[in-house]
C-alpha positions as CSV (number, residue, x, y, z in Angstrom):
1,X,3.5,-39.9,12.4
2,X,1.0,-39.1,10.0
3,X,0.9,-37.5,6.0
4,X,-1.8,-35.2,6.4
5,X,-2.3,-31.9,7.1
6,X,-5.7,-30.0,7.3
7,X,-6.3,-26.2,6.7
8,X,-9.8,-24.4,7.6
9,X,-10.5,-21.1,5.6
10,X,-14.0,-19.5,4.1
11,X,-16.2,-21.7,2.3
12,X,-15.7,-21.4,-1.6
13,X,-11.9,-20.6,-1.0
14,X,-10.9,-24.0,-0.7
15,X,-9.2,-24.3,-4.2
16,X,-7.1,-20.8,-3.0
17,X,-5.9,-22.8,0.1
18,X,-5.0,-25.7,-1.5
19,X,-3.0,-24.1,-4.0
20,X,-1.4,-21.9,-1.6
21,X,-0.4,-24.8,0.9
22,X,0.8,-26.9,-2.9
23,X,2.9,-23.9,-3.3
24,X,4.0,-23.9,0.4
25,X,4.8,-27.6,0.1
26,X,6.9,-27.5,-3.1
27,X,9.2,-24.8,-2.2
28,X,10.0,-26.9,0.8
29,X,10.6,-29.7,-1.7
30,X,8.1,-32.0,-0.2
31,X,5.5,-33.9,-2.4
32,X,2.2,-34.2,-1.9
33,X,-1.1,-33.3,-2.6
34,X,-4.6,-31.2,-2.0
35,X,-8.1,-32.9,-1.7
36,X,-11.4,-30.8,-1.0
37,X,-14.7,-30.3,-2.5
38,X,-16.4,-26.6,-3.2
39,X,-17.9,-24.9,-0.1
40,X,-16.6,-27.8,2.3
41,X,-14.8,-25.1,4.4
42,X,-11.6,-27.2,4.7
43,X,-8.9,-28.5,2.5
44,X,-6.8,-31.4,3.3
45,X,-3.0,-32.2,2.1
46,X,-1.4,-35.3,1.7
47,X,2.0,-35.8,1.7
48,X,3.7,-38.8,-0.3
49,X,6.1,-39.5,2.9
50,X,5.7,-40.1,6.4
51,X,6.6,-37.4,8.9
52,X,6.0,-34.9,6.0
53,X,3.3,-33.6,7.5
54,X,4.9,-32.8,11.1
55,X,7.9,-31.2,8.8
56,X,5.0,-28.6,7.2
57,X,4.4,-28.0,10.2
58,X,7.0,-26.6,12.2
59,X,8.5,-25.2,9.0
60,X,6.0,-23.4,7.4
61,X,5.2,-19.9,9.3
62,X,1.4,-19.9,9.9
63,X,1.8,-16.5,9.1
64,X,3.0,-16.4,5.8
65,X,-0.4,-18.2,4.7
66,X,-3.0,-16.0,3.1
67,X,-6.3,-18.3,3.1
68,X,-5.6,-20.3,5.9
69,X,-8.0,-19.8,9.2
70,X,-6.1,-22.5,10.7
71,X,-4.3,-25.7,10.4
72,X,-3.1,-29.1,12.5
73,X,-1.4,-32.4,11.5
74,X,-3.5,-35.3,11.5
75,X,-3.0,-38.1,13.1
76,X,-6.6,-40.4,12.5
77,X,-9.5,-39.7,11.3
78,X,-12.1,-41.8,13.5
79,X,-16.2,-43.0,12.9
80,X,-17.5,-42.8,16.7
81,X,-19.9,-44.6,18.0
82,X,-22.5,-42.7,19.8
83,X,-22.9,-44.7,22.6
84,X,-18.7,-43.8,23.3
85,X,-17.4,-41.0,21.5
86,X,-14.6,-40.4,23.7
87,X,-12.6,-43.6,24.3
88,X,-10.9,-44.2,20.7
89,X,-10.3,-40.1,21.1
90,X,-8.5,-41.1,24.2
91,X,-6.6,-44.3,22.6
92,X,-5.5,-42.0,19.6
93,X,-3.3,-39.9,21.9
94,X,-0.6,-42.5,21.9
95,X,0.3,-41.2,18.7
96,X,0.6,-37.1,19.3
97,X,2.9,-35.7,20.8
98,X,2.2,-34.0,24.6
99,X,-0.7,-31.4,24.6
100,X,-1.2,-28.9,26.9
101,X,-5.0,-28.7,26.0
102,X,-7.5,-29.5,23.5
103,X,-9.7,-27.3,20.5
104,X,-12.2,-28.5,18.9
105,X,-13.5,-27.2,15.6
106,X,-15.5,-27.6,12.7
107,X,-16.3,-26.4,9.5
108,X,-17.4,-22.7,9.3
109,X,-20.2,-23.7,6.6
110,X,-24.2,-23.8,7.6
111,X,-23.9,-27.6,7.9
112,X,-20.7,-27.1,10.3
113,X,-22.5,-24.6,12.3
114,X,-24.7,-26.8,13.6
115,X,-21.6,-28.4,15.8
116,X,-21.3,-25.3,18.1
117,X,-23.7,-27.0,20.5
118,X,-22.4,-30.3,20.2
119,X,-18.9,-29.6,21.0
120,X,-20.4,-27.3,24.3
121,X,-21.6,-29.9,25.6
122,X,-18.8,-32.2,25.1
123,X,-15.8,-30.5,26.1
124,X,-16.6,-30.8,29.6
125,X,-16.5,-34.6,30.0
126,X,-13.5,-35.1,27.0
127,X,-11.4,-32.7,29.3
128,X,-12.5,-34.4,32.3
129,X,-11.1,-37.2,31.0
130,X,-8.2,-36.0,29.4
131,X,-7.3,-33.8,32.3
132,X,-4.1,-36.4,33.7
133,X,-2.9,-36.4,30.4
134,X,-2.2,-32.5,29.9
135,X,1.1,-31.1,30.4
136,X,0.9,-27.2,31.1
137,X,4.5,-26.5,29.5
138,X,3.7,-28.5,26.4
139,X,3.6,-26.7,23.3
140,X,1.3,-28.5,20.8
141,X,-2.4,-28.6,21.6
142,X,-4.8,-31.9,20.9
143,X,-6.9,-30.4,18.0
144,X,-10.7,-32.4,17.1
145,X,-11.9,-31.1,14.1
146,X,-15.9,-32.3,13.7
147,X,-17.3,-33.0,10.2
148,X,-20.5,-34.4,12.2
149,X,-21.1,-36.1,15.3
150,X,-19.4,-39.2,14.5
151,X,-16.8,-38.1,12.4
152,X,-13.4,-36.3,13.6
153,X,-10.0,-35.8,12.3
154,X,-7.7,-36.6,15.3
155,X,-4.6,-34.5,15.4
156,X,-2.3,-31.6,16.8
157,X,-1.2,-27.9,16.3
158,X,1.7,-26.2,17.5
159,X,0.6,-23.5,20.1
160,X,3.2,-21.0,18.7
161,X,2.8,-21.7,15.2
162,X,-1.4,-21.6,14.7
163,X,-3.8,-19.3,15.2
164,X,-4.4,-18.2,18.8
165,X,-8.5,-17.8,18.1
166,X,-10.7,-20.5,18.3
167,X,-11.6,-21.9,14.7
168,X,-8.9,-19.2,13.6
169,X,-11.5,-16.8,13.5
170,X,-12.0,-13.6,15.6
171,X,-15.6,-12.5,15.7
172,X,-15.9,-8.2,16.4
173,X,-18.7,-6.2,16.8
174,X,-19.6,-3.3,15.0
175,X,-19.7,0.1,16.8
176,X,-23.0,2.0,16.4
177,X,-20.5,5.1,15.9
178,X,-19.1,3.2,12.7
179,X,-20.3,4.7,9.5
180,X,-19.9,1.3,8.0
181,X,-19.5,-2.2,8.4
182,X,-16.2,-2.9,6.3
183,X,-14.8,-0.9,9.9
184,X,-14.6,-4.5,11.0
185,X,-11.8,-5.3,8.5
186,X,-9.7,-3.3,9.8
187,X,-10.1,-3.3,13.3
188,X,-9.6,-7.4,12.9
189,X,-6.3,-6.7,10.6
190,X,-4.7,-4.7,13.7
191,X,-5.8,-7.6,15.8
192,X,-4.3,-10.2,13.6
193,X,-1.7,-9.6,11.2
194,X,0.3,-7.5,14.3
195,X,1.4,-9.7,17.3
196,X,1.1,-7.6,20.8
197,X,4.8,-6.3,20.4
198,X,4.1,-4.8,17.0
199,X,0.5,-3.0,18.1
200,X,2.3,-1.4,21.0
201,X,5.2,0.1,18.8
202,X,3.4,0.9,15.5
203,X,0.0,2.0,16.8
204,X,0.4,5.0,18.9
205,X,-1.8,8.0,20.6
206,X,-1.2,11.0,18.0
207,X,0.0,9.7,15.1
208,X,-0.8,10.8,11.7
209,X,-2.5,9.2,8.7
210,X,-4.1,8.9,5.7
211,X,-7.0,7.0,4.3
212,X,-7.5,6.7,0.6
213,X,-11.0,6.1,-0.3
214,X,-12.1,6.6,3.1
215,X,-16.1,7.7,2.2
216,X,-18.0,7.4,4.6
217,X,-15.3,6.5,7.4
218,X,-15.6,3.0,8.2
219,X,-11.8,2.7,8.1
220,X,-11.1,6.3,9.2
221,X,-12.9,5.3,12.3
222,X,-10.6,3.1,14.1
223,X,-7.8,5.7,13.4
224,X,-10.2,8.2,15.1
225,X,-10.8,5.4,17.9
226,X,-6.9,5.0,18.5
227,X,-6.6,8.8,18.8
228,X,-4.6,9.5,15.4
229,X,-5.0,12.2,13.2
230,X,-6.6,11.4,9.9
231,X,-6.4,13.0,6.1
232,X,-9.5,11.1,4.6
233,X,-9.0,11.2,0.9
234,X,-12.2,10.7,-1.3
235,X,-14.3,12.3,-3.2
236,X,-17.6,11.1,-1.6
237,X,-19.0,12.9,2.3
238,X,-17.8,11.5,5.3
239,X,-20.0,10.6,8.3
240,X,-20.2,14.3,10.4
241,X,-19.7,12.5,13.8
242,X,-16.3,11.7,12.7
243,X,-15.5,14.8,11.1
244,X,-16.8,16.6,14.4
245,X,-14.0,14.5,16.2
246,X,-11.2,17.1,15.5
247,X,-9.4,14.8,14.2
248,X,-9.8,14.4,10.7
249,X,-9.1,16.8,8.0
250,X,-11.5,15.7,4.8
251,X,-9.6,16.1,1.3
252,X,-11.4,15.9,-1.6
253,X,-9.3,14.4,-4.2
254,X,-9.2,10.7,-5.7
255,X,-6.7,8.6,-3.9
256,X,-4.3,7.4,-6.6
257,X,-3.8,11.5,-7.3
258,X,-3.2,12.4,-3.6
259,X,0.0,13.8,-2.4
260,X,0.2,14.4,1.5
261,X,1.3,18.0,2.8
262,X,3.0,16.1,5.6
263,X,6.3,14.1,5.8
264,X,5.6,12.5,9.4
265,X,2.9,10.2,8.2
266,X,3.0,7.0,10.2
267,X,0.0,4.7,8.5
268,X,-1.7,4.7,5.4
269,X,-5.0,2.7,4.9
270,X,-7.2,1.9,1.8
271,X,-10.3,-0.2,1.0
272,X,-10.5,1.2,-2.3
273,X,-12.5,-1.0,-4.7
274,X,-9.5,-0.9,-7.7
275,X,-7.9,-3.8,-9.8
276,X,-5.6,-5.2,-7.4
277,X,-2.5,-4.7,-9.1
278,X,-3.2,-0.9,-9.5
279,X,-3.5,-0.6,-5.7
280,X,-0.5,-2.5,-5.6
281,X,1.4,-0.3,-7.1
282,X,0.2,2.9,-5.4
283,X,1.0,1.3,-1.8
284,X,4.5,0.6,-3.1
285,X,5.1,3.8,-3.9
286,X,3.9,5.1,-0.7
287,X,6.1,3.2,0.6
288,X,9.1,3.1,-1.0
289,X,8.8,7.4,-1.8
290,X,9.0,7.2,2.4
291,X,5.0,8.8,2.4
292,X,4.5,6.3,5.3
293,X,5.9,4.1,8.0
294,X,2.8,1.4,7.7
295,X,0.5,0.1,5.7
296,X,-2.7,-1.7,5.7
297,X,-4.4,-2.4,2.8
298,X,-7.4,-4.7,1.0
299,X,-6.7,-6.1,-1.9
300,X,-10.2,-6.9,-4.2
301,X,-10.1,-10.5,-5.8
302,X,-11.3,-11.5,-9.1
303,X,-13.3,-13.9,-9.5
304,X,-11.3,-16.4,-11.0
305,X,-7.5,-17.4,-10.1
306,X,-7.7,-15.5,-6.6
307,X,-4.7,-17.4,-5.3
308,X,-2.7,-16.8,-8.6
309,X,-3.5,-13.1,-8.4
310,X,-2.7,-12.6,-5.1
311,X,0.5,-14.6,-5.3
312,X,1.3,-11.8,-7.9
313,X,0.5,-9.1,-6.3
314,X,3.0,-9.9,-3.3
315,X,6.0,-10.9,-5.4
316,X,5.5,-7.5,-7.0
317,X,5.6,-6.2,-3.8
318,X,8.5,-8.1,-2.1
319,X,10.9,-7.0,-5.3
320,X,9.4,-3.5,-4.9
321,X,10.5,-3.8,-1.0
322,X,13.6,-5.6,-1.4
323,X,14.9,-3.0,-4.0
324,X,15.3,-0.8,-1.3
325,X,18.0,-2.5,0.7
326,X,15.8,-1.9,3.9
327,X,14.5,-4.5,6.4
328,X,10.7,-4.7,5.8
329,X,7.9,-6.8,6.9
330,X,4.6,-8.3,4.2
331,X,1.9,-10.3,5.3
332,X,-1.1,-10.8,4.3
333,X,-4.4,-12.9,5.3
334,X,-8.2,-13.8,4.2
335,X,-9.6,-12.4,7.5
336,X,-13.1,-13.6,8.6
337,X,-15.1,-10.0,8.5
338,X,-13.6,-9.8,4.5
339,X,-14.8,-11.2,1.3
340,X,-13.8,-11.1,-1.8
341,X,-10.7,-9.5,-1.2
342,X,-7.1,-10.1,0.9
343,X,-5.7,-7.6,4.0
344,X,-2.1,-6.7,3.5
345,X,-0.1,-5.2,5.9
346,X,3.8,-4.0,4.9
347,X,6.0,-1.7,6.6
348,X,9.9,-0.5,5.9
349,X,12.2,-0.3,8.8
350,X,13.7,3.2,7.8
C-alpha cells in the first residue's frame, strides 16, 4: 500500500491544508509529513510507514477538515507516454483496492484549468477500458489526479468518506434576485456542510431567523428563498425586492448589540466582516443563551496564520459547546464561492 496522501483546496491555502492534515496526522499518532509549493493548488503528505496512508484514510472524517476540497491515497505517481496514456493506468490497478468508478481531477489553478478538456475527452475511452474492472457495490472510487498531460497521481478515495462533487467543488449560480454575490456562500454551506438528512430536519417552510449584518440581503435571500421569516439586522438599506417579500422585518441596530423579541428562533446567519474571535464569541452566546437552534456563520481570516487562527477559533467554540452538557454538532469548511474567510456551521441538540 502506499505513504501518501493528497488533498486539493484553493490555490495560496496550501500551507493551511498541510498544517491542518499535520495536525490530523499527529493526533492519530502517525508520522509523517507535508510537501507543496505556493499556489500549486494541492498539498501532498507523506507518511513514514507503509499503510499509513490507507489508515488516514478511513480514520480521519473528511468532514472534520476545514481546507480540504478533496483527498485520495496514492498509490503511483506515473510519466505517460503520449502515444499510451492508458495502459500503465490500467496495470496500476493491481494495487487499489475494487472501484466502483473513476474521477479524474486536477489542480484548480489557471495552469490546471487548462485539463478540463483533456480529461473530456479521455474519460470515454479510459472507462471503456476499465468498464470489466468496475464493481457497482464497491465502495472506493479509482481517483486520476492530472498535473499535465503526462503526469498523474494514481490512487483511490473512499466513496463515503470524500467529497461527493467533482474536484470537491460545487459550482452555483447567482440569482438575478440576489442583492449580492456573497448569497453564494451560503446557499453552497446548506449544500455542503448539511448531508440530505440534516437539510430536511433543520431547514424548514416557516421558520424564523435572524441575519446579523445582513445589508443588502445576500444572505437574507436564501432564507427568503426557503420561505423563512427573517429579522435582518444592520445598520445599512436592504435590497426593496426582499423587503417587499413579506417576509423580512429590517432592524436597524449593529449585530453584536442585537437582542431578538422572539424565543422560537431556529437559524441565525452572519457574514459580518469582524475579527474572527469577536464573532466567535457572539455566535456562542447565541447559542449557548438558547437565541437559536442553528447556526451558519463566516469566519474572516487574517492574513497570516489562517490555519492557526481558525484552529482557535473552534477549540473556543467546542469548550463553549461542551460546557453545556448537550449533544451538539461544529464543522467547518473553506468552501469554493469563499475567500479569505471559513463557513461554520454549529447547532445544540436542546
Amino acid at each position: 500500500m502506499a505513504r501518501s496522501l493528497l488533498l486539493s483546496c484553493r490555490g495560496g491555502f496550501e500551507n493551511d491544508c498541510a498544517a491542518e492534515m499535520q495536525q490530523s496526522a499527529s493526533q492519530l499518532q502517525v508520522a509523517g509529513f507535508a510537501r507543496t509549493k505556493p499556489n500549486q493548488g494541492y498539498v501532498v503528505f507523506e507518511c513514514f510507514n507503509e499503510n499509513d496512508a490507507d489508515y488516514l484514510h478511513r480514520q480521519i472524517d473528511f468532514r472534520s477538515l476545514v481546507f480540504a476540497r478533496q483527498w485520495q491515497v496514492i498509490t503511483c505517481f506515473l510519466e505517460l507516454d503520449e502515444s499510451d496514456r492508458i495502459s500503465p493506468i490500467i496495470e496500476s490497478l493491481e494495487t487499489l483496492p475494487d472501484v466502483c468508478c473513476v474521477a479524474q481531477d486536477w489542480p484548480d489553478t489557471n495552469d490546471g484549468k487548462q485539463m478540463s478538456g483533456f480529461c473530456r475527452k479521455f474519460s470515454r475511452p479510459l472507462e471503456k477500458k476499465l468498464c470489466e474492472r468496475m464493481q457497482c457495490q464497491a465502495r472506493a472510487v479509482l481517483q486520476l489526479f492530472w498535473l499535465d498531460g503526462r503526469h498523474v497521481y494514481v490512487g483511490y478515495r473512499l466513496v463515503d468518506n470524500s467529497s461527493t462533487y467533482p474536484m470537491g467543488i460545487l459550482r452555483l449560480r447567482q440569482s438575478s434576485e440576489a442583492p449580492s454575490r456573497s448569497t453564494l456562500k451560503l446557499d453552497e454551506a446548506f449544500a455542503v456542510l448539511l448531508n440530505d438528512d440534516e437539510r430536511e430536519q433543520y431547514v424548514q417552510n416557516a421558520q424564523h431567523a435572524v441575519d446579523l449584518g445582513a445589508c443588502p440581503g445576500g444572505w437574507t435571500y436564501q432564507l427568503v428563498r426557503r420561505n423563512m421569516y427573517v429579522a435582518a439586522v444592520d445598520n445599512g438599506p436592504m435590497a426593496e425586492n426582499l423587503m417587499q417579500s413579506g417576509l423580512v422585518k429590517h432592524y436597524r441596530e449593529d449585530g453584536f448589540k442585537y437582542v431578538p423579541e422572539r424565543n422560537n428562533i431556529s437559524w441565525l446567519v452572519c457574514d459580518m466582516v469582524e475579527k474572527p474571535s469577536r464573532v466567535t464569541r457572539l455566535m456562542l452566546k447565541w447559542l449557548t443563551e438558547g437565541w437559536c437552534r442553528y447556526a451558519m456563520f463566516n469566519l474572516k481570516l487574517p492574513m497570516k496564520k489562517r490555519y492557526a487562527e481558525i484552529a482557535q477559533d473552534l477549540q473556543f467554540l467546542r469548550q463553549g459547546l461542551e460546557q453545556t452538557g448537550q449533544q451538539f454538532e461544529l464543522r467547518a469548511k473553506h468552501l469554493y464561492h469563499d475567500r479569505e474567510e471559513v463557513t461554520v456551521f454549529a447547532c445544540l441538540h436542546r
